[in-house]
Biotite code that builds the C-alpha atoms (Angstrom):
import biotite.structure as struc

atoms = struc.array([
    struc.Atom([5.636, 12.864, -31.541], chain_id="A", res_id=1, res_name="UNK", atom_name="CA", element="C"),
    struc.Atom([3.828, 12.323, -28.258], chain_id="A", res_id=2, res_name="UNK", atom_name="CA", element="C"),
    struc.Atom([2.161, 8.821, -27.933], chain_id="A", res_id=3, res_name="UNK", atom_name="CA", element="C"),
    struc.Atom([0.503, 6.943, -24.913], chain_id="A", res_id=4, res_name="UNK", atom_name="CA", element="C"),
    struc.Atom([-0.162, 3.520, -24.336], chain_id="A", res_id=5, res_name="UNK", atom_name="CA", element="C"),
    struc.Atom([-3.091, 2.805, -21.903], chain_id="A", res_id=6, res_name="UNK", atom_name="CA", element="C"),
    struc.Atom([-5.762, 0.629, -20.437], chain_id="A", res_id=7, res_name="UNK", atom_name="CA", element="C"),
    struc.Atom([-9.272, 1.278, -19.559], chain_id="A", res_id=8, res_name="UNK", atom_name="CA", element="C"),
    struc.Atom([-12.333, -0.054, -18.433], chain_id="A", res_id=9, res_name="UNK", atom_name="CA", element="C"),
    struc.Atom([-15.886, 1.358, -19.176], chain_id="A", res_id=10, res_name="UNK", atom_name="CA", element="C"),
    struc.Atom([-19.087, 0.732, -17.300], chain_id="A", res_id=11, res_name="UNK", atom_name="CA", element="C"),
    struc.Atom([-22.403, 2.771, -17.299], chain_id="A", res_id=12, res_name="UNK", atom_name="CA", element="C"),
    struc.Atom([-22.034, 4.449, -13.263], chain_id="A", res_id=13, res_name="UNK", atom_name="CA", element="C"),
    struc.Atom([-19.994, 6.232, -11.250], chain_id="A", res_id=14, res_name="UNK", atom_name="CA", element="C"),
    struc.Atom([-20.984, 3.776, -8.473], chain_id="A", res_id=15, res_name="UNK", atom_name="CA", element="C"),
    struc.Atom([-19.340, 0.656, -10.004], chain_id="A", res_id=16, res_name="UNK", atom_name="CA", element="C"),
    struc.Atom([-16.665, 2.670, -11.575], chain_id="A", res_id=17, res_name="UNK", atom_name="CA", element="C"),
    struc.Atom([-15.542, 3.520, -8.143], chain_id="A", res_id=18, res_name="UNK", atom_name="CA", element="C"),
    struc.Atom([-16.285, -0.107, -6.723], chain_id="A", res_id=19, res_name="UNK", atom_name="CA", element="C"),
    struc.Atom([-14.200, -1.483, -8.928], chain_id="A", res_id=20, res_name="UNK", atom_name="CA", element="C"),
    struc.Atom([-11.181, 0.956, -8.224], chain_id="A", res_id=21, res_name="UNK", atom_name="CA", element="C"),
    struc.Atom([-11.468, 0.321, -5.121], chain_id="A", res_id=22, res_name="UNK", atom_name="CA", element="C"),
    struc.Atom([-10.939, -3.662, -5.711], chain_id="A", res_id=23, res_name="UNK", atom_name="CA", element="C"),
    struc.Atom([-7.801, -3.056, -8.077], chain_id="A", res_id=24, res_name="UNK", atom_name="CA", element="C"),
    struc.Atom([-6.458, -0.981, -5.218], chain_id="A", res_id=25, res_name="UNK", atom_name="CA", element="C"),
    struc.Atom([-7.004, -4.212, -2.992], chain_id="A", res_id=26, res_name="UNK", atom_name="CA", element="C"),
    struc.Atom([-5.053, -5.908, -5.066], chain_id="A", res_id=27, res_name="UNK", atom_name="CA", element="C"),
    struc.Atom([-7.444, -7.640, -7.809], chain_id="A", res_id=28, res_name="UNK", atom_name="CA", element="C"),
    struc.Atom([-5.777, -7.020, -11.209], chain_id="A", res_id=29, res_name="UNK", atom_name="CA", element="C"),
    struc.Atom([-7.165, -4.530, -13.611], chain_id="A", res_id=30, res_name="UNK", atom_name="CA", element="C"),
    struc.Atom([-6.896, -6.714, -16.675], chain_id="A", res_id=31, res_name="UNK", atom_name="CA", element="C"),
    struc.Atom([-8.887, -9.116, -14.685], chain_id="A", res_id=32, res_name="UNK", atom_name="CA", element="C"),
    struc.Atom([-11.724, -6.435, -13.571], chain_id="A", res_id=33, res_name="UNK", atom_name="CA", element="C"),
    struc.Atom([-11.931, -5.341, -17.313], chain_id="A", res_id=34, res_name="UNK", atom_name="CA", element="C"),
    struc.Atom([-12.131, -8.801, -18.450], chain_id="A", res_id=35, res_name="UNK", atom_name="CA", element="C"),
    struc.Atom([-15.027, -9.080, -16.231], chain_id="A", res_id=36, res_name="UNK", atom_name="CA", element="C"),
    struc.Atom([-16.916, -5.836, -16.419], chain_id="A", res_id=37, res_name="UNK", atom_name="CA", element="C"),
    struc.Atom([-15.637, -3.632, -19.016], chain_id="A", res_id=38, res_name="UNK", atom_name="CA", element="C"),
    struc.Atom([-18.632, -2.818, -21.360], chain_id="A", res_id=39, res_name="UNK", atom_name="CA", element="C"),
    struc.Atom([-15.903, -2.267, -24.043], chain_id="A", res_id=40, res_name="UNK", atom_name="CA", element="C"),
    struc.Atom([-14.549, -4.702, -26.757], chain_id="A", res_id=41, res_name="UNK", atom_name="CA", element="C"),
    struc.Atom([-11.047, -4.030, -25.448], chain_id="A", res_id=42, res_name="UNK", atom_name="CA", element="C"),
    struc.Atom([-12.424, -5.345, -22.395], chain_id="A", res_id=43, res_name="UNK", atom_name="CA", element="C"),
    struc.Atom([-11.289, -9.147, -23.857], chain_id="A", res_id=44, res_name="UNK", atom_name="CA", element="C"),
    struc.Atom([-7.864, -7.373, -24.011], chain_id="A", res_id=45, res_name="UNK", atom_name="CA", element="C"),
    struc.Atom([-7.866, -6.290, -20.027], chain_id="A", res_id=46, res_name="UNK", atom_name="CA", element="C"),
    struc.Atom([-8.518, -3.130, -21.150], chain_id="A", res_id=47, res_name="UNK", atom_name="CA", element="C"),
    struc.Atom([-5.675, -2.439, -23.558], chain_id="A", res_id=48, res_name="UNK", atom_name="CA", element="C"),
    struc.Atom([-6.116, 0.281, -25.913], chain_id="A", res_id=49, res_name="UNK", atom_name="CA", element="C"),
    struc.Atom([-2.118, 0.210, -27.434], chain_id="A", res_id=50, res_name="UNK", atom_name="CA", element="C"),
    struc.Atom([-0.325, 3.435, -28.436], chain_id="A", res_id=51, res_name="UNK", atom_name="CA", element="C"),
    struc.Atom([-2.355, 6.570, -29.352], chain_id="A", res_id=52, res_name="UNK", atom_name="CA", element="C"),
    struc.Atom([-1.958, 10.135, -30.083], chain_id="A", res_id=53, res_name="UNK", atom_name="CA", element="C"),
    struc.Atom([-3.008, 12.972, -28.732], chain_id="A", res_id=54, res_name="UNK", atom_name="CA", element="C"),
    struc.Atom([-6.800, 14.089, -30.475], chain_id="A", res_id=55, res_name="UNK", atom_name="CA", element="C"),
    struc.Atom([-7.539, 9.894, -31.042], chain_id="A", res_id=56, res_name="UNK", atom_name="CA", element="C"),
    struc.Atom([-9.500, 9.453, -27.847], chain_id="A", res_id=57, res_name="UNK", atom_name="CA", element="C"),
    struc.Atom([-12.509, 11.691, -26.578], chain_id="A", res_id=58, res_name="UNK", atom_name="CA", element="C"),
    struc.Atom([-11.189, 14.929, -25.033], chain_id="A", res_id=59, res_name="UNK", atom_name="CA", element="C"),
    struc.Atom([-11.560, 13.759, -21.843], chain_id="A", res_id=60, res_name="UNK", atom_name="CA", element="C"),
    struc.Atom([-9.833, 10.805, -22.075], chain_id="A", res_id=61, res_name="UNK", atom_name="CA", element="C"),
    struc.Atom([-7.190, 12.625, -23.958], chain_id="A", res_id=62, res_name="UNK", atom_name="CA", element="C"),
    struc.Atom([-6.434, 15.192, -20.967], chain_id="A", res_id=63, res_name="UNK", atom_name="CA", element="C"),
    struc.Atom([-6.173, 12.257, -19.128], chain_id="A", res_id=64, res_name="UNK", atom_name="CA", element="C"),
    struc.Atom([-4.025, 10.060, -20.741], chain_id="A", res_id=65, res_name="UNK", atom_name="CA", element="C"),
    struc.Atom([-1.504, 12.723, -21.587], chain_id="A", res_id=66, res_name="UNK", atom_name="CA", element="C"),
    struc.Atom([-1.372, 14.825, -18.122], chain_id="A", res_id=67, res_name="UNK", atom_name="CA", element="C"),
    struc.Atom([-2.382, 12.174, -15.402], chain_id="A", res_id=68, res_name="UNK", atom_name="CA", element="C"),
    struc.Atom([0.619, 10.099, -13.682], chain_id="A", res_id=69, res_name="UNK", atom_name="CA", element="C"),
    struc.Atom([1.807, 6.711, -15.761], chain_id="A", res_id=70, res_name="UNK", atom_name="CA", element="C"),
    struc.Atom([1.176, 3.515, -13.804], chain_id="A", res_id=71, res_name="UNK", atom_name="CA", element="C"),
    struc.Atom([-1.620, 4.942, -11.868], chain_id="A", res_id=72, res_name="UNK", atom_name="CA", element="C"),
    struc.Atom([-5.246, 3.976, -12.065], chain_id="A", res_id=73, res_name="UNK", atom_name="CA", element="C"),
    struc.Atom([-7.119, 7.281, -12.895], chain_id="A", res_id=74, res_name="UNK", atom_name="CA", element="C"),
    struc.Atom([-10.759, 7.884, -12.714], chain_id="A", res_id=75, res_name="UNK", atom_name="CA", element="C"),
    struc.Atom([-14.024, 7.995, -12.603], chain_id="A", res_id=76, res_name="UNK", atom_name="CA", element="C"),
    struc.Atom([-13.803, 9.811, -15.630], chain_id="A", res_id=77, res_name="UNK", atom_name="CA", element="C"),
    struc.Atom([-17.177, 10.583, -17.217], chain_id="A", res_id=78, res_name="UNK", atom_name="CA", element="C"),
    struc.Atom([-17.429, 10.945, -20.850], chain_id="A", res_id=79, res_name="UNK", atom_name="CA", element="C"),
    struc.Atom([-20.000, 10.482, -23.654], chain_id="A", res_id=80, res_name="UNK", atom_name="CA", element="C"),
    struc.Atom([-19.909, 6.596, -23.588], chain_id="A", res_id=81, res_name="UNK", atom_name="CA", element="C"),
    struc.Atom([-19.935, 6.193, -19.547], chain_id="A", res_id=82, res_name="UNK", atom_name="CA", element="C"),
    struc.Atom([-17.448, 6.154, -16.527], chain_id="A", res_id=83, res_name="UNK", atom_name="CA", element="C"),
    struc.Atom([-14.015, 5.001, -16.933], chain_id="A", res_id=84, res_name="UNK", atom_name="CA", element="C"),
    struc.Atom([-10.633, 3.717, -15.221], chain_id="A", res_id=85, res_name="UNK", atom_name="CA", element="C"),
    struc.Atom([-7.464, 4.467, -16.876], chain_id="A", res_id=86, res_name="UNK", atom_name="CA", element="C"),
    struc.Atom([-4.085, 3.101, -16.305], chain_id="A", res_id=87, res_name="UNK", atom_name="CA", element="C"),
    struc.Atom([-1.562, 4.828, -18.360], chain_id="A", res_id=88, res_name="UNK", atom_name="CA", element="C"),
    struc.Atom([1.219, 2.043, -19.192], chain_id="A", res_id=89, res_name="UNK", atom_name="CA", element="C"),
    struc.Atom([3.155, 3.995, -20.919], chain_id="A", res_id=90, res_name="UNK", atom_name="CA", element="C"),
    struc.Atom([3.944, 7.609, -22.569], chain_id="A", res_id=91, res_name="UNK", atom_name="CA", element="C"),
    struc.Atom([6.318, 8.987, -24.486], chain_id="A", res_id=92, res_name="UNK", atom_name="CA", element="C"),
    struc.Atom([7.957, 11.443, -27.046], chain_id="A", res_id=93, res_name="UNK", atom_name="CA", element="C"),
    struc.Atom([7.370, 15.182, -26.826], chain_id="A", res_id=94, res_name="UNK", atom_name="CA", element="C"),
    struc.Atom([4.513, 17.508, -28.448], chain_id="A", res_id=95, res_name="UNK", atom_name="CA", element="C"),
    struc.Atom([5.624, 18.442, -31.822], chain_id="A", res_id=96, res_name="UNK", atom_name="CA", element="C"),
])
């Protein structure tokens, strides 16, 4: 079974979203940025969603999470509920 652990953080433009990429890739730590600005509840988490499986998240979170490079912070990614940044922590298993 193919699983993925991963962290996000959601806010409302593309503008911030890529503001506040920009700051983790300075160095500022992503738990800390979600913390701060995530508009999630997993926000209070840094972001951490645990371990899901494929067709749990919003389809384009989902292509995402399963196809994007692990330990990389992905994004903007636009979907219903705003702009994201995802950092895959961890995947694993195979498709069934």
């Amino acid at each position: 079974m193919l699983t993925c652990s991963a962290k996000h953080i959601l806010v409302e433009t593309e503008a911030i979203c890529l503001d506040l990429k920009k700051q983790i890739e300075a160095g500022t730590s992503f738990d800390d940025i979600a913390k701060k600005h995530s508009s999630c509840p997993s926000g209070q988490r840094g972001g951490d969603l645990g371990q899901f499986q494929p067709g749990m998240m919003v389809a384009e979170f989902d292509k995402v999470c399963f196809t994007e490079e692990v330990g990389k912070v992905q994004g903007p990614i636009k979907t219903q509920f705003g702009y994201h940044l995802i950092l895959i922590t961890e995947r694993s298993g195979k498709v069934d």
